[in-house]
C-alpha positions, 0 to 999 in steps of 0.5 A: 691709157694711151691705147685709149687716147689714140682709139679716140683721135683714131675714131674722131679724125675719121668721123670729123671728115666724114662728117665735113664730107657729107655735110658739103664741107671741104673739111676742116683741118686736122686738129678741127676733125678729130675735135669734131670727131670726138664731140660728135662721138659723145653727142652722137652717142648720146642721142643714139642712147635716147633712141635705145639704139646702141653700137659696138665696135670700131665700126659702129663707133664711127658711125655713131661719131660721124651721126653726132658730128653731122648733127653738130655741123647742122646745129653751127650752120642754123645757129649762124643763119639766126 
């Protein structure tokens, strides 16, 4: 159980920066990161999982989180522009 909760704040802060990085954003904060790490894993790997396309691993976890956590970030900043 707690192996599990660290492999998820592991994998959210990475994918939270990463994701506030290549969105041109200077990052959001610690706590802010792994919340949008960690979302951006379920949304990304739902959309993945539409496509048919599925990852395994460490690596491939982050980067599935880090595509959903850049498609969130995309979807905030148009919400805010309408």
């Amino acid at each position: 159980m707690i192996t599990n909760l660290i492999w998820w704040i592991v994998v959210g802060l990475i994918a939270g920066w990463a994701a506030g990085k290549i969105m041109k954003g200077g990052g959001y904060g610690t706590v802010m990161d792994i919340v949008l790490g960690i979302v951006g894993a379920v949304v990304g790997g739902w959309l993945m999982g539409l496509l048919g396309i599925h990852a395994g691993g460490f690596i491939g976890t982050i980067i599935i989180a880090i595509i959903g956590a850049v498609f969130l970030i995309w979807l905030t900043r148009l919400l805010k522009k309408a």
